[in-house]
C-alpha positions as CSV (number, residue, x, y, z in Angstrom):
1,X,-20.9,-16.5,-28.4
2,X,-22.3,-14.3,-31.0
3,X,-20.3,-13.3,-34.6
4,X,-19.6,-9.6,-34.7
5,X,-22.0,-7.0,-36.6
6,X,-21.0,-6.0,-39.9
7,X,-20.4,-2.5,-38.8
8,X,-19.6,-2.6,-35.4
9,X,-21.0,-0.2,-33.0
10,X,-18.4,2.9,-31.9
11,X,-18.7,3.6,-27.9
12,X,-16.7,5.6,-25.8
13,X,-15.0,3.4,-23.4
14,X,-13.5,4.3,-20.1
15,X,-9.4,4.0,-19.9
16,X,-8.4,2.0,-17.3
17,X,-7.0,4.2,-14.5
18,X,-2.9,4.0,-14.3
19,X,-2.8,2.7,-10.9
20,X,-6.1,0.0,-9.8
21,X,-6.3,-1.1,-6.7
22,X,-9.5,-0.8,-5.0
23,X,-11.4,-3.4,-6.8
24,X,-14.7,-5.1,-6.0
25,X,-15.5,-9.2,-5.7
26,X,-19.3,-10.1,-5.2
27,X,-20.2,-11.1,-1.7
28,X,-21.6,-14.7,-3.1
29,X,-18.7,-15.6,-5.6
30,X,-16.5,-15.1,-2.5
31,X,-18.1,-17.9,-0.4
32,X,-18.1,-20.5,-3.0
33,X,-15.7,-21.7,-5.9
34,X,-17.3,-20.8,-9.2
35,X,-15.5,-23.8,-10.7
36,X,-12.4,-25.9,-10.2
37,X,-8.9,-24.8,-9.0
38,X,-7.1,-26.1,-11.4
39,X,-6.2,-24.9,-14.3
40,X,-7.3,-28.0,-16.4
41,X,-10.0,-30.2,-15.5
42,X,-11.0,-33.7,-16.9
43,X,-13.5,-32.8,-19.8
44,X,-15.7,-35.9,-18.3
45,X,-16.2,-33.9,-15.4
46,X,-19.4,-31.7,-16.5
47,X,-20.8,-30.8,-12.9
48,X,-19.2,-29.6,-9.4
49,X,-21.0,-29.9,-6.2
50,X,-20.8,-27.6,-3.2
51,X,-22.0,-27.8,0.6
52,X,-21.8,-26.6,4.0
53,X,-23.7,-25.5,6.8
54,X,-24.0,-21.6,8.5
55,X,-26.0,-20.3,11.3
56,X,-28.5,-17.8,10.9
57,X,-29.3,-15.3,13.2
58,X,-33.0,-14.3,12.3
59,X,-34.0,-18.2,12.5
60,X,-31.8,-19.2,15.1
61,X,-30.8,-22.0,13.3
62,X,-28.3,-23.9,11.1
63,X,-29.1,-23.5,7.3
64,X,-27.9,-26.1,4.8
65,X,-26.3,-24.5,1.9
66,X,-25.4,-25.9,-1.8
67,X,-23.9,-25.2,-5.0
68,X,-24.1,-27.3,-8.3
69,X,-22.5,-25.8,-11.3
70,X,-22.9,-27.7,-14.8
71,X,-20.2,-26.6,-17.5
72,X,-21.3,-27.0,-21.5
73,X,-20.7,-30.2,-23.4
74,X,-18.8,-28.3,-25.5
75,X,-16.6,-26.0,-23.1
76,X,-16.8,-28.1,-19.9
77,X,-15.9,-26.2,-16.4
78,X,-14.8,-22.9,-15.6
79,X,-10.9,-23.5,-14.5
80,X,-8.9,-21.0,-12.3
81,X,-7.8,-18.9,-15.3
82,X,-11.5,-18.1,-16.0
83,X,-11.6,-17.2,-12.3
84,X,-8.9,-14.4,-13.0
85,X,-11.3,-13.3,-16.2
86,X,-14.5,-13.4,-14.3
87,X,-12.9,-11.2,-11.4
88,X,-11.3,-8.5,-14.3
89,X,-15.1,-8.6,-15.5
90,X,-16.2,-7.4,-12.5
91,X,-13.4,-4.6,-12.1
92,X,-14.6,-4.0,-16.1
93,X,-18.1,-3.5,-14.5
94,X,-16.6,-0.9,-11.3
95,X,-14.5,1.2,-13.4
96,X,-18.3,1.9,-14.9
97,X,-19.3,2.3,-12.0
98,X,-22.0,-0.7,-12.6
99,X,-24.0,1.3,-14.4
100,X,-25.6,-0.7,-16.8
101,X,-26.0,-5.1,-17.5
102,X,-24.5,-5.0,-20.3
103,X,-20.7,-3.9,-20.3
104,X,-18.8,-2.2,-23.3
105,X,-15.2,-3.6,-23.5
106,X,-11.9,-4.5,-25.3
107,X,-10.6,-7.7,-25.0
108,X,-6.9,-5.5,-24.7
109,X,-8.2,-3.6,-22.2
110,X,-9.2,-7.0,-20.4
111,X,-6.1,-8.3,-21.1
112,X,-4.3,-5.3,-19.5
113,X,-6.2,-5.4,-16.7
114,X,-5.2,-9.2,-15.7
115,X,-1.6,-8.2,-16.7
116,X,-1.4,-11.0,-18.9
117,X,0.8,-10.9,-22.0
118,X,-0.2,-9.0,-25.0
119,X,-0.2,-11.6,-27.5
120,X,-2.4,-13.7,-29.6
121,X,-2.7,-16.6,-26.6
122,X,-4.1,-13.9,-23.9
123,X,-6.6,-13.0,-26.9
124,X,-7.7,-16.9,-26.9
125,X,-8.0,-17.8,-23.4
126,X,-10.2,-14.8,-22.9
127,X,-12.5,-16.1,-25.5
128,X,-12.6,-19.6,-23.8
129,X,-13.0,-18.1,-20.6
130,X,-15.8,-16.1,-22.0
131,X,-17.1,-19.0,-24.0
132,X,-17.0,-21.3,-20.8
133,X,-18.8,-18.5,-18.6
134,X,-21.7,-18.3,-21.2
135,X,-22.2,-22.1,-21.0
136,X,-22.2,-22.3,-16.9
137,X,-25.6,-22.7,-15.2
138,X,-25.6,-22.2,-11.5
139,X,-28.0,-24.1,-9.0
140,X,-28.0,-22.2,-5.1
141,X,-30.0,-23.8,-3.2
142,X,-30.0,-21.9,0.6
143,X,-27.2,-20.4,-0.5
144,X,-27.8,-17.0,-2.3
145,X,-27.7,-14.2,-0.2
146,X,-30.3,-11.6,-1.5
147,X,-29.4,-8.3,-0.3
148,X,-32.6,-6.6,-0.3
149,X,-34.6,-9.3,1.7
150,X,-31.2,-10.5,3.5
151,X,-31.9,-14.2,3.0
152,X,-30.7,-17.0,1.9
153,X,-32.7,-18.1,-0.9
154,X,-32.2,-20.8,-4.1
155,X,-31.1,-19.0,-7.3
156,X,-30.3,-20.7,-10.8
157,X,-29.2,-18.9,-13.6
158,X,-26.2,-18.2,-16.2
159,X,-23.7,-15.6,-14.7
160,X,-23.5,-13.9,-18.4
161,X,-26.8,-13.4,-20.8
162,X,-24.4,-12.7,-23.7
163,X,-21.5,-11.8,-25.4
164,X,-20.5,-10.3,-28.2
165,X,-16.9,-10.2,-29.6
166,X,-15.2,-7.7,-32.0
167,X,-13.3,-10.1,-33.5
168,X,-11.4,-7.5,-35.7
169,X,-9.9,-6.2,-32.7
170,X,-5.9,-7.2,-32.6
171,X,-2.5,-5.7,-32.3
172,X,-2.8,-3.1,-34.6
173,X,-6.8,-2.3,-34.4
174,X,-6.7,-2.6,-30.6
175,X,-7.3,1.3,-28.7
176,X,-4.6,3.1,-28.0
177,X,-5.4,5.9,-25.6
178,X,-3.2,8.5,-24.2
179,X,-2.0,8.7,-21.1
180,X,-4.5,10.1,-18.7
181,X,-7.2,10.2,-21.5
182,X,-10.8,9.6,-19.6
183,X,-12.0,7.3,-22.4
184,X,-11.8,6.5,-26.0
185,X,-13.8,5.8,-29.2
186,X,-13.4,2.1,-29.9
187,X,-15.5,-0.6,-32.0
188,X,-16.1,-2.3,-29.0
189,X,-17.4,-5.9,-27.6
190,X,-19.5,-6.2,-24.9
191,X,-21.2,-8.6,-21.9
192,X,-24.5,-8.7,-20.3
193,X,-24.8,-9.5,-16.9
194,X,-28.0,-11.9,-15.8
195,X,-30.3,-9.8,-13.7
196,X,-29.8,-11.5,-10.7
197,X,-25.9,-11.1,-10.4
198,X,-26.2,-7.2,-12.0
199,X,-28.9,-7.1,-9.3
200,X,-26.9,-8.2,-6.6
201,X,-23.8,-5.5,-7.8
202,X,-26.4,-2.7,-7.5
203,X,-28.3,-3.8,-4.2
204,X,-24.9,-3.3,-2.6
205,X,-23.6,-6.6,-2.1
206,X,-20.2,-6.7,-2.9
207,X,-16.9,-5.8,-1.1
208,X,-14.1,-4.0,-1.5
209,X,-11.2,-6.1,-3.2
210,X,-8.0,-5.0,-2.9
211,X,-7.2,-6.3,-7.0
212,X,-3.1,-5.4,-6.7
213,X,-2.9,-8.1,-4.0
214,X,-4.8,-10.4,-5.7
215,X,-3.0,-10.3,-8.6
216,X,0.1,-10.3,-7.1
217,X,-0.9,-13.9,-5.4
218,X,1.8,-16.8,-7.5
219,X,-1.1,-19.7,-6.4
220,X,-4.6,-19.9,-7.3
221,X,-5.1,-21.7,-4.0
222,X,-4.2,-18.4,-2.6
223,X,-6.1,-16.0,-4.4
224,X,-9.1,-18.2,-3.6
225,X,-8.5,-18.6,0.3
226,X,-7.4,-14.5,0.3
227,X,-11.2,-13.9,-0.8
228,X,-12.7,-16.2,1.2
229,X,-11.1,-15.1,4.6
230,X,-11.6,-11.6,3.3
231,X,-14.5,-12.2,3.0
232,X,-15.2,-13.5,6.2
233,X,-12.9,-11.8,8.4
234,X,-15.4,-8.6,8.1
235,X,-17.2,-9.5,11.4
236,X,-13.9,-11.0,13.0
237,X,-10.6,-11.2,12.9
238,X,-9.9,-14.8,14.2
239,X,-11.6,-17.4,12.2
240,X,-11.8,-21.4,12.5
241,X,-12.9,-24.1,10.0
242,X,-13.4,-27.8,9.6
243,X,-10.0,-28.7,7.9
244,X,-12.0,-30.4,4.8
245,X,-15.0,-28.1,4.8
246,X,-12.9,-25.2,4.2
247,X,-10.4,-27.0,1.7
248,X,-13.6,-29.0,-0.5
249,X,-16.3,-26.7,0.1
250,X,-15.1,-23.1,0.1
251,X,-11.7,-23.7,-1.8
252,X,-12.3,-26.4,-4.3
253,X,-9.5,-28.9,-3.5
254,X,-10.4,-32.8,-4.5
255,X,-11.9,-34.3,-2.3
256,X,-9.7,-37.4,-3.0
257,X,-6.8,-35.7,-1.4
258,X,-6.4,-37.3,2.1
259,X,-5.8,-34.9,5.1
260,X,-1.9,-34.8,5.0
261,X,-2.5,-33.5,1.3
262,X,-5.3,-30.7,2.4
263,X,-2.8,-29.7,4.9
264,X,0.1,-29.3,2.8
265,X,-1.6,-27.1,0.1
266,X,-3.3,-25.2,2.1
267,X,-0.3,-24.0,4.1
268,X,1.7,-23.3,1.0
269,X,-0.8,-21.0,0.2
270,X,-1.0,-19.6,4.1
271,X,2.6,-19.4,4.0
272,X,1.9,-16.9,0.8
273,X,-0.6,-14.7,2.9
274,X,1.7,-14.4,5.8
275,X,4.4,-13.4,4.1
276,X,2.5,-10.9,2.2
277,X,1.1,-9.6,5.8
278,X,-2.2,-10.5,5.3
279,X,-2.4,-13.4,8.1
280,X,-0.7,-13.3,11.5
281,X,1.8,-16.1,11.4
282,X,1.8,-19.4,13.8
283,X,3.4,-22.6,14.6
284,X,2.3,-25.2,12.9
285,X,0.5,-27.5,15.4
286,X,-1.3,-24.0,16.3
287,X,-2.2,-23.7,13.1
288,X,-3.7,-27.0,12.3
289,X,-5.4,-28.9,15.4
290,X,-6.7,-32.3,15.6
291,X,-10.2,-32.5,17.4
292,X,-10.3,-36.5,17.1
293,X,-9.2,-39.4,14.4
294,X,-9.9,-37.5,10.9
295,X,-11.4,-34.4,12.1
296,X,-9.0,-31.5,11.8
297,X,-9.8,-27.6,12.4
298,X,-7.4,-24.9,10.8
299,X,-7.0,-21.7,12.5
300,X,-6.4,-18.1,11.2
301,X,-6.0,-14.3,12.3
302,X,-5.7,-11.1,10.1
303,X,-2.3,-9.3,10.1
304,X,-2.5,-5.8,11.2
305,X,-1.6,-5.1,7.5
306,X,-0.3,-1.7,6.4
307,X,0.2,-1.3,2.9
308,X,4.0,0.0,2.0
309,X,3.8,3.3,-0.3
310,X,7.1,3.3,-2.5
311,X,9.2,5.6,-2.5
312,X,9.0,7.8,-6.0
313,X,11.9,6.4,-8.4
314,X,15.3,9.4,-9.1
315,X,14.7,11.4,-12.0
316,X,16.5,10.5,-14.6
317,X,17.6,14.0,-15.4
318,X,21.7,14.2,-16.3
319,X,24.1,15.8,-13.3
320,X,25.2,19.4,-14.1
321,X,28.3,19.0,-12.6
322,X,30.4,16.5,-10.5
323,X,32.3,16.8,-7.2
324,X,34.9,14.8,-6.1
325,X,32.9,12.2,-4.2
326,X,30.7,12.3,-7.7
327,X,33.8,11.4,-9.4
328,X,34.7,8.5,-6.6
329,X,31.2,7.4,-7.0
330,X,31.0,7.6,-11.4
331,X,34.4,5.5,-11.0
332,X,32.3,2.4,-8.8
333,X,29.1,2.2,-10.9
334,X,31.4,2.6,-14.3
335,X,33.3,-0.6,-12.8
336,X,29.9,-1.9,-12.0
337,X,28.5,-1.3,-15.5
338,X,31.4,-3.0,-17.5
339,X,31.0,-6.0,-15.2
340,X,27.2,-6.0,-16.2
341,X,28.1,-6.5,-19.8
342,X,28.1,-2.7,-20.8
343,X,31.2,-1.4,-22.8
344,X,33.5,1.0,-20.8
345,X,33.3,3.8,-23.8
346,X,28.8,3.7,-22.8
347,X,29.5,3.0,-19.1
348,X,31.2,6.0,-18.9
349,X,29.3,8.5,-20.6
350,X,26.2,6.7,-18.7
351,X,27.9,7.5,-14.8
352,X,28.7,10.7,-16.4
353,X,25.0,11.4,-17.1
354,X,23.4,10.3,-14.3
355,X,23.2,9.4,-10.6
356,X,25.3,6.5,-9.0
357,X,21.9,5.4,-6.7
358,X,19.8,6.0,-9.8
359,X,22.1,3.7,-12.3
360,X,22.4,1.1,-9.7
361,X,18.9,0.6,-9.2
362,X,18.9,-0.3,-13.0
363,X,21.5,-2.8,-12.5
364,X,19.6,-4.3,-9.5
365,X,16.3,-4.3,-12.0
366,X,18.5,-5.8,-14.7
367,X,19.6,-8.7,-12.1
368,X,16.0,-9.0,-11.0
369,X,15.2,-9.7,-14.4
370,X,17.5,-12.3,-15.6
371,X,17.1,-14.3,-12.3
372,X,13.5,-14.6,-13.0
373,X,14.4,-15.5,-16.7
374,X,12.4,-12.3,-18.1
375,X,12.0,-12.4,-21.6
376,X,12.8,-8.7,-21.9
377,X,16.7,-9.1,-20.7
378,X,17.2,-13.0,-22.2
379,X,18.3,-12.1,-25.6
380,X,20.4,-8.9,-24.3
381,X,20.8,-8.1,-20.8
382,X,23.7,-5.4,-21.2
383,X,21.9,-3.2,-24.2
384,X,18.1,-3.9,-21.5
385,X,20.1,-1.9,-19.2
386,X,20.9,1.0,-21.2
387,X,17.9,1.3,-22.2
388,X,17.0,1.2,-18.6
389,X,18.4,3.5,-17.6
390,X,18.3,6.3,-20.3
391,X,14.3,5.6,-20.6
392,X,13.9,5.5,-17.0
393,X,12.0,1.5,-17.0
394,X,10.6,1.5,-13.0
395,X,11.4,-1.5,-10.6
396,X,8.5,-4.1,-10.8
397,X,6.2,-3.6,-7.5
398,X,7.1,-7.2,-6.4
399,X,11.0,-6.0,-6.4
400,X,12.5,-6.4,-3.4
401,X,16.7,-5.0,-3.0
402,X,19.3,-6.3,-1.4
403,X,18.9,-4.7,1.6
404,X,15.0,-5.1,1.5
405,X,15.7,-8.9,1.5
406,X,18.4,-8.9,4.2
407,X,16.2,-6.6,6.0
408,X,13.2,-9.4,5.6
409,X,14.9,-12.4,6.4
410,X,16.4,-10.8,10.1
411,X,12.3,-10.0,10.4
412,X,11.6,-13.6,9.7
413,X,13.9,-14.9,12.1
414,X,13.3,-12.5,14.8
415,X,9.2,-13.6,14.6
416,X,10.4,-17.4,14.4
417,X,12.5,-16.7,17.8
418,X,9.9,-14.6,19.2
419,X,7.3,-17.7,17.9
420,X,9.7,-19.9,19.2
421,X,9.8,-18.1,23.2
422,X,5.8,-18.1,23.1
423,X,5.7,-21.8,22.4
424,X,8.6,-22.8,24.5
425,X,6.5,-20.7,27.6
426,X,2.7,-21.6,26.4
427,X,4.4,-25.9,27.2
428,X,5.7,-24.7,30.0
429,X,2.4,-23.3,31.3
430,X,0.5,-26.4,30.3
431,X,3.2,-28.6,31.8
432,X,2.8,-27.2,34.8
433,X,-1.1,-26.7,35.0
434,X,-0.8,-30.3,34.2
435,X,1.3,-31.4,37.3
436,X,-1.0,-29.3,39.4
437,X,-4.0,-31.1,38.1
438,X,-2.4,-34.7,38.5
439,X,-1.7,-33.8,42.0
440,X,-4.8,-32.7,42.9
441,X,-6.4,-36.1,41.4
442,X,-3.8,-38.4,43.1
443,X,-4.6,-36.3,46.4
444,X,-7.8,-36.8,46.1
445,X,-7.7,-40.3,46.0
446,X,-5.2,-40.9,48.6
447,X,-7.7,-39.0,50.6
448,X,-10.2,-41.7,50.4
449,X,-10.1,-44.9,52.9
450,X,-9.4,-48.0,50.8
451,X,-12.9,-49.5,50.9
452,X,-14.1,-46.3,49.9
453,X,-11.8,-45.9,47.0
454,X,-13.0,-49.0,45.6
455,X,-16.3,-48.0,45.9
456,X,-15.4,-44.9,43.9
457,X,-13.5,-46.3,41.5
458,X,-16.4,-48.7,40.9
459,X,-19.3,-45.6,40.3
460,X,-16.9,-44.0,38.0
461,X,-16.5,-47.7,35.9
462,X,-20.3,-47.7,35.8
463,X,-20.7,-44.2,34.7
464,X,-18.9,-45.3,31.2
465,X,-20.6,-44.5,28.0
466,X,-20.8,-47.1,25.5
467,X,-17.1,-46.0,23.3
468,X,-15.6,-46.4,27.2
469,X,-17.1,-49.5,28.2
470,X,-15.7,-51.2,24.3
471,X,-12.5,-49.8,25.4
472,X,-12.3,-51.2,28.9
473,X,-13.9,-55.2,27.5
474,X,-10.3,-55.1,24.7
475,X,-7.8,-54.8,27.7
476,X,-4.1,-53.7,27.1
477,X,-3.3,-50.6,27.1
478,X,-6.1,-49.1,26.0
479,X,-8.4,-50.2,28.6
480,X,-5.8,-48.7,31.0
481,X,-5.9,-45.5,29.8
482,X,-9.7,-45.4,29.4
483,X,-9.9,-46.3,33.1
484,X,-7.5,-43.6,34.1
485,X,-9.5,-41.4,32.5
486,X,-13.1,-42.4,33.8
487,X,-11.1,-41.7,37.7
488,X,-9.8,-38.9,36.8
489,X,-12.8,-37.5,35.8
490,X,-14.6,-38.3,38.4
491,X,-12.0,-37.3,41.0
492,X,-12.5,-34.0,39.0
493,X,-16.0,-34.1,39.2
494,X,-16.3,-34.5,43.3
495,X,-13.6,-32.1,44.1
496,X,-15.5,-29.7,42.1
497,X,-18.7,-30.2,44.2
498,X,-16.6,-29.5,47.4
C-alpha cells in the first residue's frame, strides 16, 4: 500500500445515502469464495483451491471449472472479514455509479457503510483487509464468465491495482457531512480496480444485492450461501447440490470436516435464511437426502419473501393536554419508569411530556439493549432511557416487541404442525404405494407355475451386475436382500411388458 502524498488531493465525495439497500455483488465473486470463511486462517496456508463442474448450453457439455487464490507472504489469505470489506468496496463503487477504476473514499465512510464500530480497530482491519486484497492473485481457469463474449474463459489477475491511504484521516479529521448533503470536500484515499473486474462491473455483470440483508446475516456461512443461492436462484427457484460440492467448493468449509459436520453448519446457516424468509422451510430428511454411502444432496426453495416496511416511529412532540384515560395511562408507564431505574420526580414529568405507546417503546429499546449487553445502556441503563426518550433514539431494525415475538413463535409452530401433517400424509402415501407395489410383485409370482418360477428366478440371478453378484457370493443377509431385489425387479420389469 502506498504512503500518503504530502498534500493530499481534495475531491468531492458522495455521502452515503441514509437508507442503502439495493446493493450490487459481482456475478463471479458470487459463485466462488474469494478466500476462507473463517475469520483467521493458518498463516502456513498461502493458497486456496476451488472446483466444480457446470453445463453449458452453447457446447452442450460439462465444463470443468477452477479457482486458485495465492495470499502474500506477508498478509496471507483474505478471511471473511475482508469478504465484508471487499463487498462495501463494491457498494463504494455503485453509490458512484461505477464510473471510474479508481474509487475516491474515506475509510469512515467505509467504516459506516459495514456498520462496524467507529474506533481505531475498524480503522485497522480495513487496512489489513485492504492490504491482504492488494497481495491476492487470482487464477480462473473455465471459470470467469465474460459478459461480452458470454464464456467461460481463464482469467488471472489482482482484484485491486492500488491503494492509497490518507493516513491523517481519524476521529477528528474524518468528514462530517450534513444530513442529506449530496457530497463533501474531503482529503481523500482511493482504490483502483484491475481492468478486468471494473470491466466486468461495466459490461453488466453484476446483480442486484439486497446489502441490509446481508448485513443483517449473524454467520459468515450465511452471508456466503445467501449470495450464492441468490445468485443462482435467478433462473429457478428450486435448487439441488452435491452436499460437499456446495459446502467445499462454493462455500469454503474444510474439507476435513466429515459429512455430519457439513451438515450441521450448513443448516445453522439455512436455519438463518428461513427464518429471515429467504428459504422455504423443510424437514430435515427433506432437506438433506442420501443418494448412496457418502454421497449426500441438499435441497432448497426461495421464500415468497416480502420485505416488512416499518411502521414510522411517534413523534416525540409533548401532549397539550391530558384526559382521563391519559392520566390512567401517565400513572402505568410512570410505575413502569421507576421500576426501569428512573426517579419518580423524572418519570413523571417524562409521562407528562409524552405518549404512554411512545415512552414504552423506549423502555422496550432500553430492555433490548441490556439483553444484548449493548455498550450504550451498560454503564447506565436508566439515564440511556431518558435520553431515549427526550432525543427520540429509533428501535434497531432487527428489534422485534413482545408481541412481534409471540406473534412469531405461534407462526413457527403453526408451519412445524402444518410441516408436520405434510410429512405424516407424504408416509402415508408412500406406505401405501409401497403395499400396492409388494402386491403386485408377490401376485406376479404366485402367478407363475413352480417350474416356471424357478426358471425366472434363475434369469433374474443371471442378469446381476457385478456389485450384485459380490453381494449374493458373501451370504447373510445381504445376499438375501440383493436377491429380493434382483426378483423384484424383474417381476417389475415383465409386468411392465404386459
Amino acid at each position: 500500500m502506498e504512503e500518503p502524498d504530502a498534500k493530499p488531493e481534495m475531491r468531492a465525495i458522495p455521502a452515503l445515502p441514509e437508507k442503502f439497500s439495493e446493493g450490487r455483488d459481482e456475478l463471479n465473486f458470487a459463485e466462488f469464495p474469494l478466500g476462507t470463511i473463517a475469520e483467521r486462517i493458518d498463516p502456513a496456508v498461502k493458497t486456496l483451491h476451488f472446483e466444480d463442474r457446470i453445463f453449458d448450453k452453447s457446447k452442450n457439455d460439462w465444463i470443468p471449472r477452477k479457482l486458485t487464490i495465492t495470499g502474500s507472504d506477508a498478509y496471507g489469505l483474505p478471511t471473511s472479514t475482508d469478504d465484508e470489506v471487499l463487498l462495501g468496496l463494491i457498494q463504494l463503487s455503485k453509490i458512484q455509479q461505477f464510473k471510474d477504476r479508481r474509487v475516491f473514499f474515506s475509510r469512515y465512510q467505509l467504516i459506516k457503510l459495514l456498520r462496524w464500530p467507529v474506533n481505531g480497530q475498524s480503522y485497522d482491519r480495513i487496512d489489513q483487509a485492504l492490504n491482504r486484497w492488494i497481495g491476492v492473485t487470482l487464477y480462473y481457469q473455465n471459470a470467469w464468465r465474460d459478459r461480452e463474449t458470454n464464456q467461460w474463459v481463464d482469467e488471472k489477475f489482482h482484484i485491486l491495482e492500488r491503494i492509497k491511504i490518507y493516513s491523517q484521516e481519524n476521529e477528528r479529521s474524518r468528514p462530517k457531512p450534513e444530513a442529506g448533503q449530496g457530497s463533501f470536500e474531503f482529503a481523500s484515499s482511493f482504490f483502483v480496480w484491475n481492468d478486468a473486474v471494473y470491466r466486468s462491473f461495466t459490461s453488466g455483470n453484476i446483480k442486484t444485492l439486497d446489502y441490509n440483508f446481508v448485513l443483517e446475516l449473524q454467520s459468515s456461512i450465511s452471508r456466503r450461501l445467501y449470495r450464492f443461492l441468490d445468485k443462482r436462484f435467478y433462473k429457478a427457484r428450486s435448487l439441488t447440490f452435491e452436499l460437499k460440492n456446495l459446502a467445499y467448493e462454493h462455500i469454503g468449509l474444510s474439507r476435513n470436516s466429515p459429512v455430519a459436520d457439513l451438515k450441521r453448519k450448513l443448516l445453522s446457516a439455512i436455519d438463518e435464511l428461513v427464518e429471515k424468509q429467504f428459504l422455504k422451510p423443510s424437514p430435515k430428511e427433506h432437506r438433506f437426502r442420501k443418494e448412496r454411502a457418502g454421497v449426500w444432496h441438499v435441497h432448497f426453495e426461495k421464500a415468497d419473501f416480502v420485505p416488512v416496511v416499518p411502521k414510522p416511529s411517534p413523534e416525540a412532540k409533548p401532549r397539550q393536554g391530558a384526559s382521563e384515560a391519559d392520566r390512567t395511562d401517565a400513572t402505568v408507564i410512570v410505575q413502569k419508569l421507576v421500576d426501569a431505574g428512573v426517579r419518580f420526580e423524572t418519570a413523571v414529568e417524562l409521562a407528562g411530556k409524552y405518549p404512554a405507546d411512545y415512552i414504552e417503546s423506549k423502555i422496550q429499546l432500553t430492555e433490548h439493549l441490556t439483553n444484548t449487553k449493548s455498550k450504550k445502556v451498560s454503564d447506565n441503563p436508566p439515564g440511556f432511557l431518558i435520553t431515549a426518550i427526550r432525543t427520540d433514539i429509533p428501535l434497531p431494525r432487527t428489534f422485534i416487541t413482545p408481541e412481534q415475538k409471540q406473534a412469531k413463535e405461534e407462526a413457527k409452530i403453526k408451519r412445524r404442525e402444518t410441516l408436520q401433517q405434510q410429512e405424516a400424509k407424504r408416509k402415508e402415501r408412500e406406505e401405501t404405494a409401497e403395499r400396492e407395489r409388494r402386491k403386485t410383485i408377490d401376485e406376479f409370482w404366485a402367478s407363475l407355475p413352480k417350474g416356471e418360477r424357478v426358471s425366472a428366478q434363475a434369469e433374474a440371478i443371471s442378469r446381476a451386475d457385478r456389485m450384485y453378484q459380490e453381494l449374493l457370493a458373501k451370504g447373510g443377509s445381504l445376499a438375501q436382500a440383493a436377491r429380493q431385489n434382483l426378483f423384484d425387479d424383474y417381476a417389475l420389469e415383465r409386468l411392465s411388458q404386459g
